[in-house]
N, C-alpha and C positions, 0 to 999 in steps of 0.2 A: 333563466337559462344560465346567464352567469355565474347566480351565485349556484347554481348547483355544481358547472364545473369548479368552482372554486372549490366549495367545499369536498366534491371529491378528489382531488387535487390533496387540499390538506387530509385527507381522511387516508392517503395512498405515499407513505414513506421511500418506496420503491420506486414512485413515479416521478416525487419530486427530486430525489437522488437521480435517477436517470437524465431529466431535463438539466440538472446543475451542472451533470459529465456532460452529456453534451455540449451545451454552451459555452464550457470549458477548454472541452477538447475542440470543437468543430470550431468556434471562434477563432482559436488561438491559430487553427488550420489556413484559417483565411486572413487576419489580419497581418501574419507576420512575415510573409513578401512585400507589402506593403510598409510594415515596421524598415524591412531591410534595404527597398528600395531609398524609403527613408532616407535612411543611415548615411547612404552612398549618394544620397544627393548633398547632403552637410557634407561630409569631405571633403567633396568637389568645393565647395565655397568655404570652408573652414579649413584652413591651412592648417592651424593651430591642434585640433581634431585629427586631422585626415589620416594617422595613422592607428589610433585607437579607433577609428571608427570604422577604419577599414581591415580590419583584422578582427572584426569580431565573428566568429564563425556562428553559421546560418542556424545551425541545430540549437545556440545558448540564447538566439531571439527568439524560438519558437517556447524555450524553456520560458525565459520573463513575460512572453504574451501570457503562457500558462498560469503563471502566479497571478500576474495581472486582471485575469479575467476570473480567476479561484477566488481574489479580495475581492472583486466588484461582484460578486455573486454571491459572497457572501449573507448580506442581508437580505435578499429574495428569496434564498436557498432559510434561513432561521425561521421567516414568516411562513414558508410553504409547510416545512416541519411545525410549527404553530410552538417552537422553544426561543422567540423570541427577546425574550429578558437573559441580563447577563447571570441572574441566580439559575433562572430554569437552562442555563447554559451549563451551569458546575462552576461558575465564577463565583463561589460561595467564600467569604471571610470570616462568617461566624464563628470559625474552629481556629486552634492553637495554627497560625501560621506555619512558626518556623518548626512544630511539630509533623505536618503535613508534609512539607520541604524535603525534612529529615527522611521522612518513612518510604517517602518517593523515590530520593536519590538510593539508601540501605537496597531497596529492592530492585533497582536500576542498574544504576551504577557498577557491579559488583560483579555484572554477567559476562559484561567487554572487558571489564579490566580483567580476570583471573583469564577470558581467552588470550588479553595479550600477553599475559605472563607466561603463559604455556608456548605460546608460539616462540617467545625472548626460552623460553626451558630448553624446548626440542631442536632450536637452530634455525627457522623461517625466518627469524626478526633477531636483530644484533642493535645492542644498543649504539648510537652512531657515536664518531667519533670526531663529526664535521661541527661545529657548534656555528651556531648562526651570530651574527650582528646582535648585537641587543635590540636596537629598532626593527631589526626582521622579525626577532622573537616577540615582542609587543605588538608589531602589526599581525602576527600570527595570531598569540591571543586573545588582541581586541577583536579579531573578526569572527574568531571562533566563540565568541564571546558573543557577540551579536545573533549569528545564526542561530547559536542553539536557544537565544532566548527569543525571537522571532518564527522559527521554526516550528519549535516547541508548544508553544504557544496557539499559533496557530491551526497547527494537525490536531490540537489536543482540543482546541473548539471545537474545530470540525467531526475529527472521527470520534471524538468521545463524548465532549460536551452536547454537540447538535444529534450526531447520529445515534449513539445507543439512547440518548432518551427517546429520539422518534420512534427505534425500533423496537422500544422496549411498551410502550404502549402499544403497538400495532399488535406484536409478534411476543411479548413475556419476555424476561430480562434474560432467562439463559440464551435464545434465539438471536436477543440483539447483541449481549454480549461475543457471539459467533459471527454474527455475520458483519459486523463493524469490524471485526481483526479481519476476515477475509476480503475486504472493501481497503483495508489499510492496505493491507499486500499486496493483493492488486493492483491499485496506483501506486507501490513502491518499486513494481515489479518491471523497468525498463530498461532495455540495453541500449548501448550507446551509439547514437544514429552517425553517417556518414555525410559530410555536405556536401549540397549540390552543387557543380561546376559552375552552373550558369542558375540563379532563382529565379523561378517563374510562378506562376498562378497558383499552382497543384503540388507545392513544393512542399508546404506545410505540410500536404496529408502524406506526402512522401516518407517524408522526416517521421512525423506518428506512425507512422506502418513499420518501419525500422525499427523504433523505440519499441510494439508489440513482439519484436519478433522474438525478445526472450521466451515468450512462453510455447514454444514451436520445439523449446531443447529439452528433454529431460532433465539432462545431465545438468543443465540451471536451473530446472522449476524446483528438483528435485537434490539437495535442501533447500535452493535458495527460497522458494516461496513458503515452504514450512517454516522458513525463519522468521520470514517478515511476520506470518500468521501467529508463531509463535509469539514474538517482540508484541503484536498489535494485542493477544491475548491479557498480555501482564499488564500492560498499562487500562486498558479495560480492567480491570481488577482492582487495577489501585484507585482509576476515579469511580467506580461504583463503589467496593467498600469501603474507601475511606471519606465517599462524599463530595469530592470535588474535584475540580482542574488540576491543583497547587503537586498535587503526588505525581500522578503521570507526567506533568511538565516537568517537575524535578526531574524523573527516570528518562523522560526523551532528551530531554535539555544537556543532561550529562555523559551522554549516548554523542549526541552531533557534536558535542566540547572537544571529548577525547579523542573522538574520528579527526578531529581537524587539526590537534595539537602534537596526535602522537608522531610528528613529522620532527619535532623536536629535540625526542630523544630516540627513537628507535628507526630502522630500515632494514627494508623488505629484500629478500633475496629468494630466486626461482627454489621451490622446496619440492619433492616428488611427492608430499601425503599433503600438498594443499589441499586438497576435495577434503581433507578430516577437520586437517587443523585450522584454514581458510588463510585469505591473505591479506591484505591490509586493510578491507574491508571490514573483516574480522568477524563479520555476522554470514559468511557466504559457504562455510564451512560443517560437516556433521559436528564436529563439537561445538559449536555455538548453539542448535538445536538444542545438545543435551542439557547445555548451562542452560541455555531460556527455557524447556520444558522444566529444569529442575527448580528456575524462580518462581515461574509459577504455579508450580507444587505449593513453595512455600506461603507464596501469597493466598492462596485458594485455604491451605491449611491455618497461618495463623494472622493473616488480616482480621479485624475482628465483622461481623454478621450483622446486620441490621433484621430484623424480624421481615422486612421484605425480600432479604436475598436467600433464606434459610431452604429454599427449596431449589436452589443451584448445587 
């Protein structure tokens, strides 16, 4: 009886996805009152503490239980999918590295930066004229620097390495290539919750229920989630045809860099055609759509074709 659930289990990519969100989401729902009461009991007895730890708002513990429980599920979640090893991951080295690298970031890279540029054209964004500390500017980009290579890295296991091979054995590579960007967007797709006055038991699912409530707007789903879908479409692309992790991590990696850096040189003022041009997000906008529809034009047109992908 076991092993049959097991084996249907691994034989059901959908199921195992499913139980990973949950445990995810519903976990993080419940441990992170806990986390915060936590917190509030070290201040109390931590002098030293008591002010970082008492400022840290309710909705960014429910975020670190989230991440926290996404690592530890990690490996349960690889075995259920049955892509356990880090090759059947897309962790592949066999190929020209810094070639990989290159073709990742060219097809990346190239979609935010020409939106910021347009935005710095039309008057939304003004190059600043405050220049920061050198060690501001260092702690800026060492952090920007970390995220996008921890970030990166890890969505890129996930949505691309673990998920489209599951789904691409279940369901055929175009089906998974589809429904991996719609699974990226998805979890990318949350608005920003409100903390609770007093945290109690049910606080976490409070906070989750908030973070859902972008998709209840149009006027957000609609670019924002064709973006994400977009965004999740091109990097599917780069690690199917070119084989590996190393391209989509390049393309996301320099995706979360420039988000976090461009505080450096540019700043955002209220614009009336933000819905086109977007705002410092800069992926929230229709013209981000058309740039990410038009990379992965190009990517679909001249990535090169392995005889397995020739029927996409």
């Amino acid at each position: 009886m076991r092993a049959s659930a097991v084996k249907f289990i691994k034989e059901s990519p959908a199921l195992v996805l499913l139980l990973y969100v949950l445990f995810v989401f519903v976990g993080a729902a419940l441990i992170a009152p806990f986390v915060a009461w936590t917190l509030e009991g070290l201040a109390v007895h931590i002098s030293f503490f008591q002010e970082e730890l008492t400022n840290i708002p309710f909705h960014r513990i429910v975020n670190r239980c989230l991440i926290f429980l996404a690592l530890a599920g990690l490996w349960p979640m690889f075995r259920g999918l049955n892509v356990a090893s880090l090759n059947a991951l897309g962790w592949n080295f066999s190929k020209g590295i810094s070639k990989q690298l290159f073709l990742g970031f060219l097809y990346g890279f190239p979609a935010l930066l020409i939106a910021l540029m347009i935005n710095i054209g039309v008057g939304s964004a003004h190059l600043t004229t405050e220049s920061k500390s050198f060690n501001d500017g260092i702690d800026i980009i060492c952090g920007a620097l970390v995220s996008a290579i921890f970030v990166a890295a890890l969505e890129e296991t996930l949505f691309r390495g673990a998920l489209i091979t599951a789904l691409k054995r279940a369901y055929g590579l175009k089906r998974a290539l589809l429904l991996s960007s719609a699974v990226y967007a998805i979890t990318h797709f949350f608005a920003k919750p409100v903390d609770p006055e007093v945290v109690r038991f049910w606080s976490g699912f409070t906070v989750l229920t908030q973070m859902f409530k972008g998709f209840i707007c149009w006027q957000v789903v609609i670019p924002g989630f064709l973006n994400l879908f977009a965004a999740g479409l091109l990097l599917a692309l780069l690690f199917q045809r070119l084989e590996g992790l190393l391209p989509s991590i390049a393309a996301h990696g320099s995706w979360v860099f420039l988000l976090k850096t461009q505080c450096l040189f540019v700043s955002y003022t209220s614009y009336p055609y933000s819905w086109f041009f977007g705002t410092s997000r800069l992926i929230d906008g229709w013209m981000a759509l058309i740039l990410l529809c038009g990379f992965v034009f190009l990517a679909h047109k001249f990535l090169p074709v392995c005889r397995e992908q020739r029927h996409f």
